[in-house]
PLY file of the C-alpha trace (Angstrom):
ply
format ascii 1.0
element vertex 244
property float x
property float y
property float z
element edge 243
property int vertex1
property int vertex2
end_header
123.55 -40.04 -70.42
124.05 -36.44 -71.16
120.37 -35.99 -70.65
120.38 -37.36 -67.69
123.18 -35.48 -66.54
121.54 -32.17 -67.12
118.47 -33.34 -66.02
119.43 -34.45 -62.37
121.99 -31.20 -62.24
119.07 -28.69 -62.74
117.07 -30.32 -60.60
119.96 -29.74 -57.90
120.01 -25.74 -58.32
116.38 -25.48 -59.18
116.11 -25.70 -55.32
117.51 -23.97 -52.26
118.41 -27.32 -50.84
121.51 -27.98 -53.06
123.19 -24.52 -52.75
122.64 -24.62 -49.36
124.63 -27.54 -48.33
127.52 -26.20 -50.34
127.04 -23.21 -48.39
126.75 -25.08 -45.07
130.22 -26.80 -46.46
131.89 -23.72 -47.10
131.04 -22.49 -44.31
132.12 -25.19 -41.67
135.08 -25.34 -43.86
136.24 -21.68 -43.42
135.16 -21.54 -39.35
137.56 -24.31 -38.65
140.57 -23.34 -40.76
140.31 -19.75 -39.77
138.25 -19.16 -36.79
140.20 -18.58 -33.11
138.00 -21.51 -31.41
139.38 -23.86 -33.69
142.78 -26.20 -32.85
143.00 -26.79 -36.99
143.49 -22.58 -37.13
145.83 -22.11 -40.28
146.89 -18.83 -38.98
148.31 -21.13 -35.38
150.10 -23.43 -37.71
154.13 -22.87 -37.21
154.16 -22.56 -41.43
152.48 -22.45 -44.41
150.50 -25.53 -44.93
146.60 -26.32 -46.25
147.47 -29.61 -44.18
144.83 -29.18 -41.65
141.91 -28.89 -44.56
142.79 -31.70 -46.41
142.97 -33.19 -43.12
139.18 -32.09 -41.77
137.70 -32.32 -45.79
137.37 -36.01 -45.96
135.50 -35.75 -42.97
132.81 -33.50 -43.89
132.33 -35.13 -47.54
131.86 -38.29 -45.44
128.47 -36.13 -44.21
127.79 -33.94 -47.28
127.88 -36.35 -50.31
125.32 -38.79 -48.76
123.28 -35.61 -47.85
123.00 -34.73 -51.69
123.28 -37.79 -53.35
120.40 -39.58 -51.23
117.87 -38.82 -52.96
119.48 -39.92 -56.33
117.30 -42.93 -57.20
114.91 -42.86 -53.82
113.35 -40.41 -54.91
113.08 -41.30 -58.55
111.11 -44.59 -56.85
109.22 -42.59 -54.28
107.63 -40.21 -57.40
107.44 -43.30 -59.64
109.49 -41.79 -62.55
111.92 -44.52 -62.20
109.56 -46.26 -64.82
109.80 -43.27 -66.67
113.63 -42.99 -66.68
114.04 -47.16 -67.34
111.93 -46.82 -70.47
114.21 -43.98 -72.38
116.81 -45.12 -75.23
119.94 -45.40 -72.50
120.76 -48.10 -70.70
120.54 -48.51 -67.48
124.52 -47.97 -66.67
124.49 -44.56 -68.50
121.30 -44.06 -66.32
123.18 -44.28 -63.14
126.95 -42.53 -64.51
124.60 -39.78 -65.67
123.33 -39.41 -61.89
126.87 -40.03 -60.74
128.49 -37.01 -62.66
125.98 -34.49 -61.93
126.90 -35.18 -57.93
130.43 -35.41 -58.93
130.25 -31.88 -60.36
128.78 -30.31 -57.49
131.41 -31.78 -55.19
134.17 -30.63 -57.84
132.67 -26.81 -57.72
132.47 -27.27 -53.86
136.02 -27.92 -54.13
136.98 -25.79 -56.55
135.65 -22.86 -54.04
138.80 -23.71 -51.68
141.21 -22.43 -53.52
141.07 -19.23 -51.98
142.16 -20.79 -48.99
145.09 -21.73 -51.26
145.89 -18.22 -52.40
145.51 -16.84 -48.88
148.45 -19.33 -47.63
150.48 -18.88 -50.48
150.55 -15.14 -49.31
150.78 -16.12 -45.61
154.29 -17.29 -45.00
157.60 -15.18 -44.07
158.24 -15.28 -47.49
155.62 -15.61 -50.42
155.00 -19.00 -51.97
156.78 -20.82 -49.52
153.52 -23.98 -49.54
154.81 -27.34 -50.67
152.47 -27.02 -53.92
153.05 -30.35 -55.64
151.55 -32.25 -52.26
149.15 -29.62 -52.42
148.24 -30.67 -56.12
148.25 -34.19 -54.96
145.90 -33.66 -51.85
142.91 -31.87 -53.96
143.51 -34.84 -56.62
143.26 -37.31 -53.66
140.20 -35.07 -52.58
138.93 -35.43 -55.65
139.19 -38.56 -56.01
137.64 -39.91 -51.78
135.07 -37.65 -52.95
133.96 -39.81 -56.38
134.42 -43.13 -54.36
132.10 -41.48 -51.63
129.51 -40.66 -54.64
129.35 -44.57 -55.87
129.05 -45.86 -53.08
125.98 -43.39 -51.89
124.60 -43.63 -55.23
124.32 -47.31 -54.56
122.89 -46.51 -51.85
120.09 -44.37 -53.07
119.63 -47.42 -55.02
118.70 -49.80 -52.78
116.21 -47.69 -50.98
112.83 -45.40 -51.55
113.49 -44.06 -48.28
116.12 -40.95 -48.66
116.89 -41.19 -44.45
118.18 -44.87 -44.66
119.70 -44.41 -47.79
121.58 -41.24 -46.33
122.69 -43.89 -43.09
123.25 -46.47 -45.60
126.12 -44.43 -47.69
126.97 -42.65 -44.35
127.90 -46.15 -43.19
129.51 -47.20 -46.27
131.61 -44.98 -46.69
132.81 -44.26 -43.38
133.81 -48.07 -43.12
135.78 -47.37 -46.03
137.75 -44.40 -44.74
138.37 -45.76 -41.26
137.52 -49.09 -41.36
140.19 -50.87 -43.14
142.50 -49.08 -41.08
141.13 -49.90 -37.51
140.74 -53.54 -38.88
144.43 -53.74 -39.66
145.44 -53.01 -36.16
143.55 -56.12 -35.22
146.38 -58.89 -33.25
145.47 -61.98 -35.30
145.65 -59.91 -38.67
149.17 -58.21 -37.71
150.46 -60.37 -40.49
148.18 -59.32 -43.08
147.75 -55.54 -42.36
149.25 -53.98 -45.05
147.02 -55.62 -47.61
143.76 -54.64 -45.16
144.94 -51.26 -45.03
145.86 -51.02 -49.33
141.67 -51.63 -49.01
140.82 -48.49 -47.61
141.29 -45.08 -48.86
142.93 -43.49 -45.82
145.75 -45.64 -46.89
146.13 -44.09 -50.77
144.93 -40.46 -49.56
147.77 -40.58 -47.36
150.44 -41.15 -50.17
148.64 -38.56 -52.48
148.83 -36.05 -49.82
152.36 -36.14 -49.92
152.35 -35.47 -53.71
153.21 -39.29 -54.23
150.67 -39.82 -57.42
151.29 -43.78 -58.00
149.59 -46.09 -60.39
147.95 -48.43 -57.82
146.57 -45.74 -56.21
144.32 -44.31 -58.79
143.63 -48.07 -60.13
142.25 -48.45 -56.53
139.68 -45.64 -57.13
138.57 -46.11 -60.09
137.65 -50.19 -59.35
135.81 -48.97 -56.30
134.12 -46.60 -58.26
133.38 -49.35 -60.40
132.17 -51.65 -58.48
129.77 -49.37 -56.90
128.26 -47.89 -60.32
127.59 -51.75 -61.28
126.23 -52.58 -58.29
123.79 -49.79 -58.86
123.21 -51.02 -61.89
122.49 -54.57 -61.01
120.06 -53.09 -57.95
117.99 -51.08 -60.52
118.07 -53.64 -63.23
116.61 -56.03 -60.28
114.16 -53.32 -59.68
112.79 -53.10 -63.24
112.37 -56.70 -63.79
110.31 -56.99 -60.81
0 1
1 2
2 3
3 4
4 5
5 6
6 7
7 8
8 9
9 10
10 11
11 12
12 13
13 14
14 15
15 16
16 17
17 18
18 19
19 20
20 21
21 22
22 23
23 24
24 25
25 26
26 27
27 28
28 29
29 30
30 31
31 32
32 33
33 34
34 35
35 36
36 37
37 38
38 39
39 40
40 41
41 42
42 43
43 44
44 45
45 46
46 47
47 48
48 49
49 50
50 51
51 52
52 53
53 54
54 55
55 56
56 57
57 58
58 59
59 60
60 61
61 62
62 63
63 64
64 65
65 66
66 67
67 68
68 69
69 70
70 71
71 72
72 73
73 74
74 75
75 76
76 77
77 78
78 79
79 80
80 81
81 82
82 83
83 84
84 85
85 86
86 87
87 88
88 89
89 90
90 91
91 92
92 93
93 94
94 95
95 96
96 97
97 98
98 99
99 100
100 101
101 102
102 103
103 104
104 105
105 106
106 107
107 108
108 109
109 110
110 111
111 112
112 113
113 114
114 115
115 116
116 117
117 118
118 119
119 120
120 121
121 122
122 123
123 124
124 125
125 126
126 127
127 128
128 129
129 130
130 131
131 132
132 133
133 134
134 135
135 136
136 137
137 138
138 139
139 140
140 141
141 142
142 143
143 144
144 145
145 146
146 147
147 148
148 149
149 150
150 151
151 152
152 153
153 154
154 155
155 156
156 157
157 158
158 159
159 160
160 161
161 162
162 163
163 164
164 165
165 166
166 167
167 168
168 169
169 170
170 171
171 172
172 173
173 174
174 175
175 176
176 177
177 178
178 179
179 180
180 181
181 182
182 183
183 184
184 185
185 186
186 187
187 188
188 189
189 190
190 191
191 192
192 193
193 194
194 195
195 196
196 197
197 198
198 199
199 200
200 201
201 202
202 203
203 204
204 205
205 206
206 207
207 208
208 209
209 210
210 211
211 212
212 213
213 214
214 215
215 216
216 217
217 218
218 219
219 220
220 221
221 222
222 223
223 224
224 225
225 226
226 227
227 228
228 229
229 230
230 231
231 232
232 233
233 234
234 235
235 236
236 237
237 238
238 239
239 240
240 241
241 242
242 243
């Protein structure tokens, strides 16, 4: 697995295609907290608060982590190394948690870069340090953790597909249902008596708890089954696959 790790993380940086979309992140990121055209402007907010990124974040993962993790297994069939990668002395679930960490490192450097934005606030305010820090804490956790759940599911995905366009739609779709979905569902008349438990199945619902610095039990048992359902589903897809 650690191989494979390596492997699919060089392979990231040994092009300009990786960097750049962290770039391209970084860079969206930065116009709308702290550009004038922007209504999320941190410096317009009436106090110190990272409220508005954790806010847009979500939202751009939804685009960037199908954008790099696309080509996870597609193109692994479209070169014909999958046959290759199948045949080495791993199994096929360390196979695809290999591939899953590599993306979930890039993400968690992507991330990491914010903090300045953190610092900056932190020094904004009428007087220093005044930023609620613990639901800060508990916003790049929930971060964190949307962006893993985001990686599973587009690394099953990838999985299902030698084409790296529908496989970018496919997790697109995925994952947006999962962020919005649930919640839009819940608001549905007939289901009025069951929307609570529609909304505890989307992630909107636990991100909102973390945000506030609320770090409960169900919440992180809730992303790490989805994760797990997703990296066994993979599995199952390119099991399938090599049996054929």
């Amino acid at each position: 697995m650690i191989a494979i790790y390596k492997r699919d993380l060089s392979l990231f940086f040994s092009s300009l295609i990786g960097p750049l979309i962290i770039a391209f992140f970084l860079l969206i990121n930065n116009l709308i907290l702290w550009s004038d055209f922007s209504q999320f402007n941190i410096l317009e907010n009436s106090y110190a608060s990272m409220n508005s990124f954790f806010s847009i974040a979500p939202i751009l993962f939804l685009l960037l982590i199908p954008a790099i993790s696309m080509k996870t297994f597609s193109e692994e069939y479209q070169s014909g190394t999958i046959e290759i990668l199948l045949t080495k002395p791993v199994s096929n679930y360390e196979i695809v948690l290999g591939k899953y960490f590599a993306i979930l490192t890039i993400i968690f450097f992507s991330i990491c870069f914010t903090f300045s934005s953190v610092i900056t606030v932190y020094f904004l305010g009428e007087k220093t340090g005044n930023i609620d820090l613990a639901a800060t804490f508990g916003s790049y956790l929930g971060l964190l953790l949307i962006s893993s759940l985001f990686i599973s599911i587009c690394v099953f995905s990838s999985s299902l597909s030698k084409n790296q366009i529908s496989s970018f739609f496919i997790g697109l779709i995925i994952s947006t249902f999962f962020y919005f979905g649930f919640s839009q569902l819940s608001d549905i008349v007939f289901l009025q008596s069951i929307d609570l438990y529609i909304q505890k199945l989307g992630v909107s619902y636990h991100y909102r708890f973390m945000s506030k610095g609320l770090l409960l039990v169900s919440n992180f048992v809730y992303f790490i089954t989805v994760n797990f359902l997703f990296l066994f589903l993979s599995t199952v897809v390119i099991t399938k696959r090599n049996h054929k």
